[in-house]
Steps between C-alpha positions, in 0.01 A plus 500: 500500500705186576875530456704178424832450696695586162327839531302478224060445487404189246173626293235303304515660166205565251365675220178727542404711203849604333654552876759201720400508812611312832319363857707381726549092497479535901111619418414229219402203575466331145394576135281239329293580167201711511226173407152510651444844679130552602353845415362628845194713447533886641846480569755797460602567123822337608389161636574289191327238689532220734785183508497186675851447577513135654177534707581876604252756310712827441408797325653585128676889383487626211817712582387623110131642622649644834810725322315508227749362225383310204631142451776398314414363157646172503565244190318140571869388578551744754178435673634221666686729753231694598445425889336552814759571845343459780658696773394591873368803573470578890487103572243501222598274181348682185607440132608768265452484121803572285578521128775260542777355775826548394770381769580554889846763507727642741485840490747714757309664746757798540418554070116553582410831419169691668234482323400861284152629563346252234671241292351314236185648567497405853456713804874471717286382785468148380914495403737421716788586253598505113868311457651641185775276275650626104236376343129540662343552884328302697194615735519299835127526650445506863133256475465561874380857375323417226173525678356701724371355884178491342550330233755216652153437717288469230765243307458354838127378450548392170501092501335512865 
């Protein structure tokens, strides 16, 4: 996890199910809206599909079908938020389906707590840390744990 000079990590923020999560902004690369993602035939339940982000095929989460968390009912208006980040997974640019993006934020890295066994549903081996305020938490995933060896390799093909 990058660490800013002011001591403090700056986190992509988003809504999956009822959950705020965070990536790291050193590990996105952009977030554009989810328009025109091919279905690819026989690929794992959570291959959403396929994107062609300027010329460069990369393969499309459903963060939803992997942790297995139902969507976020969302009001026409709200819709318009819903997004796609695309981040880089071990030099390997892959875009993640979210609910909605909500802002980047500083949160102090010396206020990230470890992760308990399972938050939100999700096994503590994808989170790198949940950062607490008065009000509400917020899950920071580690995507460079998300998938398995295996699976990063078979993302890999996709678009080839």
């Amino acid at each position: 996890m990058t660490v800013s000079g002011d001591n403090s990590i700056q986190l992509v923020t988003f809504q999956l199910g009822k959950e705020l999560y965070g990536i790291n902004i050193m590990l996105v690369n952009s977030i554009v809206r989810p328009e025109r993602i091919r279905h690819i035939p026989n690929a794992p339940h959570y291959v959403e599909g396929m994107y062609n982000l300027r010329g460069e095929i990369i393969p499309v989460i459903s963060l939803h079908s992997r942790f297995m968390i139902e969507k976020l009912e969302v009001s026409e208006d709200d819709a318009i938020l819903e997004g796609m980040i695309i981040v880089n997974v071990n030099r390997k640019k892959m875009g993640i389906l979210v609910d909605n993006v909500k802002r980047v934020v500083p949160i102090p890295y010396d206020k990230i707590q470890p992760p308990p066994m399972n938050v939100a549903g999700i096994r503590s081996e994808y989170v790198y840390g949940v950062y607490r305020d008065d009000k509400s938490y917020l899950v920071i995933l580690d995507v460079e744990r998300i998938f398995s060896q295996n699976e990063l390799q078979q993302l890999q093909h996709i678009g080839e």
